[in-house]
C-alpha positions as semicolon CSV with decimal commas, in nm:
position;residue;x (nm);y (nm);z (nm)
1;X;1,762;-1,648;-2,388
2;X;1,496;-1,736;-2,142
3;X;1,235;-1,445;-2,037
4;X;1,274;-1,380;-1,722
5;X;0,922;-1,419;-1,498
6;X;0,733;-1,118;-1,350
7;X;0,514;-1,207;-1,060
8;X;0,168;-1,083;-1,123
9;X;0,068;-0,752;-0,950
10;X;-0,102;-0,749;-0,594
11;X;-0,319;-0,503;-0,481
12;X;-0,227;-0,387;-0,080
13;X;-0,474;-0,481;0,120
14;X;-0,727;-0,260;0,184
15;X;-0,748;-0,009;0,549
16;X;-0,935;0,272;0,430
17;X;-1,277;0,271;0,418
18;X;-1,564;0,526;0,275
19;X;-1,901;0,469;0,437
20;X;-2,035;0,487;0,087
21;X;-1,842;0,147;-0,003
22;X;-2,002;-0,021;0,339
23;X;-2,349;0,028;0,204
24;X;-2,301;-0,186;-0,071
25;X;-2,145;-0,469;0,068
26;X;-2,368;-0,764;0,235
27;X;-2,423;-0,784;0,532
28;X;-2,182;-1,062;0,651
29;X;-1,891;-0,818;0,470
30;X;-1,983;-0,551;0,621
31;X;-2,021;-0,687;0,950
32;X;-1,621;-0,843;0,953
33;X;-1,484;-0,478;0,810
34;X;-1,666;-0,287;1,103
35;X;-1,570;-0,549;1,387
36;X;-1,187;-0,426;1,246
37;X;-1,278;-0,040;1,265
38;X;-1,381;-0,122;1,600
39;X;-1,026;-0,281;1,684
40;X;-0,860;0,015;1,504
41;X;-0,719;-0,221;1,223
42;X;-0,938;-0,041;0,962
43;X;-1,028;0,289;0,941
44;X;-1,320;0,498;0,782
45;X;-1,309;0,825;0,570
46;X;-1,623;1,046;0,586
């Protein structure tokens, strides 16, 4: 009997962001998330 594979687990990508979380990033991060809130890909939670 062969044991059948399970694909490992992905996380969905992230689209919710607290402002908290931003402050912690670097700067370069950071920069690329809130260029996508400003496209409305992302968006932030107060």
């Amino acid at each position: 009997m062969e044991k059948s594979k399970k694909e490992p687990y992905q996380m969905p990508k992230k689209t919710h962001w607290h402002l908290y979380s931003l402050q912690t990033m670097s700067s370069k991060k950071m920069a690329e998330v809130i260029n996508k809130v400003l496209k409305q890909e992302y968006s932030l939670v107060k």
